[in-house]
N, C-alpha and C positions, 0 to 999 in steps of 0.2 A: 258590429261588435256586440258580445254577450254583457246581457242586465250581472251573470256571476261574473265576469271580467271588470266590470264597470266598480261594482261593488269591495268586489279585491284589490283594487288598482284605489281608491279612496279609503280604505281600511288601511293600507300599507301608508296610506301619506300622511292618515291620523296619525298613526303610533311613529312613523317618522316626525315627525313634525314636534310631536310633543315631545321627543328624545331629544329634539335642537332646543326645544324651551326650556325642558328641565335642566340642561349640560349649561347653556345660557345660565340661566338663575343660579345655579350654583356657583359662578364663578364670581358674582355679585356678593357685596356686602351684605348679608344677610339681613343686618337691621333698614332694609331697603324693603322689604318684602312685608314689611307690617307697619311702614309713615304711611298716614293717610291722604290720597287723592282724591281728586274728583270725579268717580266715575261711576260706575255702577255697582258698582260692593266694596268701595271706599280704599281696599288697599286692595296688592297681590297677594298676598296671601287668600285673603277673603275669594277674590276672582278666582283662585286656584282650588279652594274647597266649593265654589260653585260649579267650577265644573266639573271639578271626579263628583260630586255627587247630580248634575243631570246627567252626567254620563252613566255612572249608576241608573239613572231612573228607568232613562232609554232601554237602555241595554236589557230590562229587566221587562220593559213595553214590546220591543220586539222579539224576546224570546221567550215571550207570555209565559215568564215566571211569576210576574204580580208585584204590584209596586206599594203594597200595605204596610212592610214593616223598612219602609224606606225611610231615613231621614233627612230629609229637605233642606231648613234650616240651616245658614252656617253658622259652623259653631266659634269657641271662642277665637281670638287671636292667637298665634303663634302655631299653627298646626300647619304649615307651608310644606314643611320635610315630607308629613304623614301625606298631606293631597296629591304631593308631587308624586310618591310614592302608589297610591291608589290612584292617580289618574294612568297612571304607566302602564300599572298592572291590568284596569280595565282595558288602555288600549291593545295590552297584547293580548285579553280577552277575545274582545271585538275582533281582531285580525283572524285569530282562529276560529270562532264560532261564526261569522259573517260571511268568511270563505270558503267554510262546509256549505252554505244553503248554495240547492239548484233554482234552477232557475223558480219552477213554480212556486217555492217556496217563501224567493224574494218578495213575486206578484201577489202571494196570499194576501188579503186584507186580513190585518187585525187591530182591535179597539186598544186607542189611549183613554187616558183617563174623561178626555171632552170631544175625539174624535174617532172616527176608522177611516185608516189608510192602508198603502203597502205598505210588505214591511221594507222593500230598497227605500221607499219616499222618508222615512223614521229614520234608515238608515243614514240616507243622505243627508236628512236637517242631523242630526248627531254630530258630524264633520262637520258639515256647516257652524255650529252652535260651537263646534269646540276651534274653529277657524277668528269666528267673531271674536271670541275673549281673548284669544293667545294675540291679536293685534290690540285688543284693550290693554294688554301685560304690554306691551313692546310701549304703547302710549303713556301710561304712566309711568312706566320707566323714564321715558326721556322728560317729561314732567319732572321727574324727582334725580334731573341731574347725568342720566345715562347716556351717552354720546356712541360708545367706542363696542364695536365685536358684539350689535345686536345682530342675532343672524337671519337671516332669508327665511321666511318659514313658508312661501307661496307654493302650494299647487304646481307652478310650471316649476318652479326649483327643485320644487322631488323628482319631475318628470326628467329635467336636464340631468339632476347629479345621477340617478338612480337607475334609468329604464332607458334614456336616449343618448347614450354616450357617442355615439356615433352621429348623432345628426347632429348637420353644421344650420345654422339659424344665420 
């Protein structure tokens, strides 16, 4: 199997994936999205502007645009709608510009801001990173009361609903 297959094929399951969290969340009581948890950036909301903005950052490392007038930081509470929105929008970024690169261009090394790697290796921690938090959302969710029509967001579930309709497991 091709590193552009491999990379395509994880690009499509990001911005799938994050279309099941955001469709999720929205059917949610909204003032759910900013009670505080216990976890790594205290509510959803916050988790959710954490990652459209490393997503941003990535996105900006691997397609050495430069990551200077990035803003790191989240910002205040109640900005859930706007991240949901900007994580979406990077993800259909990503899909498009990810699955233009040929192959050599995945294997190019280039410099993060404390490393040099590929850019597929950047690519892969990306998904990775935005896999980790979308189960942190699923976990405070059911912390703050959520039981019912949390949805599947795994890797093989994109591969079942989406690419292997035909194979029986």
């Amino acid at each position: 199997m091709s590193l552009t297959k491999i990379i395509s094929g994880y690009t499509q399951y990001n911005l799938w994936a994050n279309e099941r969290l955001s469709q999720w969340l929205a059917s949610l009581e909204s003032n759910l999205l900013y009670e505080e948890t216990l976890s790594s950036f205290r509510s959803i909301d916050k988790t959710l502007q954490h990652m459209s903005q490393s997503q941003n950052f990535w996105f900006a490392v691997i397609t050495e645009a430069g990551t200077a007038n990035l803003d790191l930081p989240t910002k205040s509470d109640r900005r859930a709608d706007t991240a949901i929105h900007d994580l979406l929008t990077g993800s259909q970024q990503m899909l498009k510009t990810f699955t233009d690169y040929s192959e050599d261009e995945l294997l190019k090394q280039i410099p993060s801001t404390d490393m040099v790697q590929s850019r597929y290796e950047f690519i892969l921690h990306l998904v990775n990173h935005n896999s980790y938090h979308r189960g942190q959302i699923v976990t405070m969710s059911r912390y703050l009361g959520v039981v019912d029509n949390i949805p599947a967001m795994d890797y093989e579930v994109f591969l079942w609903t989406t690419v292997n309709h035909d194979r029986v497991f």
